[in-house]
C-alpha positions as CSV (number, residue, x, y, z in Angstrom):
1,X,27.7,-89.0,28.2
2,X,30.7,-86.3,28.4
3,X,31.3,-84.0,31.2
4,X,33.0,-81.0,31.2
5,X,34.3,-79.8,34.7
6,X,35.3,-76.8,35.3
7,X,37.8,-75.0,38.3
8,X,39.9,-72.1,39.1
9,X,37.2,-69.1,39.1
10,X,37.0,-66.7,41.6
11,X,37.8,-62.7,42.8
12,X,40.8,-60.9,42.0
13,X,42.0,-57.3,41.8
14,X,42.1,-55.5,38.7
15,X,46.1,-56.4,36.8
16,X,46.5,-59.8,38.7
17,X,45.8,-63.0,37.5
18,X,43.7,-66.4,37.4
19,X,44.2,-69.9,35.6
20,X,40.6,-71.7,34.8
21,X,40.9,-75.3,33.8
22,X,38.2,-77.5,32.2
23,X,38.6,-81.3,32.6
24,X,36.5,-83.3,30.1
25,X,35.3,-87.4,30.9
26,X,32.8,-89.9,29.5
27,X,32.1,-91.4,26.1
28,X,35.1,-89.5,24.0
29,X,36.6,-91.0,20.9
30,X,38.1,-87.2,19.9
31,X,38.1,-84.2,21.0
32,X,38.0,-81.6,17.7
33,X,37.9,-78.4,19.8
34,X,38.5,-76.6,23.2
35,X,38.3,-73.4,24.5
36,X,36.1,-71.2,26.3
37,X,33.4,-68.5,26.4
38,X,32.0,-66.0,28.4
39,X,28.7,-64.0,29.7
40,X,28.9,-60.9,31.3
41,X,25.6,-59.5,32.9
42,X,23.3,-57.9,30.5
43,X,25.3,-59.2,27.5
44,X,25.7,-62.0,24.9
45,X,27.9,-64.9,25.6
46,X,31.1,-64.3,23.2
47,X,34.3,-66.4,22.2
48,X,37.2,-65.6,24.6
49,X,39.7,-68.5,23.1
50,X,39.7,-72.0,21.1
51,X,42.5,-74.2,20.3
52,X,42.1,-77.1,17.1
53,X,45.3,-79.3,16.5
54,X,47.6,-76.9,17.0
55,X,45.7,-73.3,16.4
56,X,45.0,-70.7,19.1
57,X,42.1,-68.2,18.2
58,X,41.2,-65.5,20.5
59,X,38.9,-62.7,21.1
60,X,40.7,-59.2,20.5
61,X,39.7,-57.9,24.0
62,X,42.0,-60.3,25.8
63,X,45.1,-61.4,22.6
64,X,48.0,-60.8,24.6
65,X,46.6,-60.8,28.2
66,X,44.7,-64.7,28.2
67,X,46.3,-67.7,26.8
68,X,44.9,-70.9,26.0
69,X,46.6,-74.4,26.4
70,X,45.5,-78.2,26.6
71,X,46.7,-81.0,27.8
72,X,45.5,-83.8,25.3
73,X,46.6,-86.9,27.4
74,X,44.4,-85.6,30.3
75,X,41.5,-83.9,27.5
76,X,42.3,-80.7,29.9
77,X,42.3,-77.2,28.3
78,X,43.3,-74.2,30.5
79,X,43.3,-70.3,29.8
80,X,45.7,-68.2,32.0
81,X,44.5,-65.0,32.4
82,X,46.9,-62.3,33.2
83,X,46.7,-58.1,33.5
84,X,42.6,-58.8,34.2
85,X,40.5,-56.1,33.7
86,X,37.0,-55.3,35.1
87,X,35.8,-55.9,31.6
88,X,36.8,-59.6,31.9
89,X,34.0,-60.0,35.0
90,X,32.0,-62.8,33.4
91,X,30.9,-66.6,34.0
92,X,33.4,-68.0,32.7
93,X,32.0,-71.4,30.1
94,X,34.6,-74.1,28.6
95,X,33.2,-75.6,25.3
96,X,34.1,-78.5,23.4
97,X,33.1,-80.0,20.0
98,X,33.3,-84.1,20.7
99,X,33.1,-86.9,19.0
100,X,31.9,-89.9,20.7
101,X,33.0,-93.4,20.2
102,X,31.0,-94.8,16.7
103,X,29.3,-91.7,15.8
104,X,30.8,-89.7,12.7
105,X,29.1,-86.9,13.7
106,X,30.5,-84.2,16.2
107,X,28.5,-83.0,19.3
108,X,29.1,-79.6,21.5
109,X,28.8,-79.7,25.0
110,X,29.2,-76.9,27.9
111,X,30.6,-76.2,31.4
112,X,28.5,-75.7,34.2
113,X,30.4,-71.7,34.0
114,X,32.5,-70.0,36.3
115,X,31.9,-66.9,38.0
116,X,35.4,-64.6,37.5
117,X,34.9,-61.6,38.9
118,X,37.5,-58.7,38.6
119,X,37.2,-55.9,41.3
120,X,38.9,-52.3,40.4
């Protein structure tokens, strides 16, 4: 089994700034991709970042506020949110595409979310 644990959500004034982390554990022989997604009330959940090898995609609402890094020797990924907006209030969901030990298939597997909220 694979966990992905999530941290670092929480309130902040519009134009300051949060750093959510995802650790994930378990059964992992590889981990293709990281990143993270989001729900904001009402809406679809929608790609905010992911990083493969050594790309960095992100959404156009937040290129050049939110950056995405990972820590491969801990299988961390983080995304440092700066200049928030109220637009960014959202739960907050890392993703990863894994592959387990002996499979040569690739599996996704989701945060429990984090609540960001950004107050104007």
């Amino acid at each position: 089994q694979v966990q992905l644990v999530e941290s670092g959500g929480c309130l902040v004034q519009a134009g300051g700034s949060l750093r959510l982390s995802c650790a994930a554990s378990g059964s992992i022989f590889s981990i293709i991709v990281m990143g993270w997604y989001r729900q904001a009330p009402g809406k679809q959940r929608e790609l905010v970042a992911l990083t493969s090898g050594g790309a960095r995609n992100y959404a156009d609402s937040v290129k050049g506020r939110f950056t995405i890094s990972r820590d491969n020797a801990k299988n961390t990924v983080y995304l440092q949110m700066n200049s928030l907006k109220p637009e960014d209030t959202a739960v907050y969901y890392c993703y990863a595409e894994i592959r387990p030990p002996g499979r040569y298939s690739d599996y996704d597997y989701w945060g429990q979310g984090n609540q960001v909220t950004v107050s104007s």
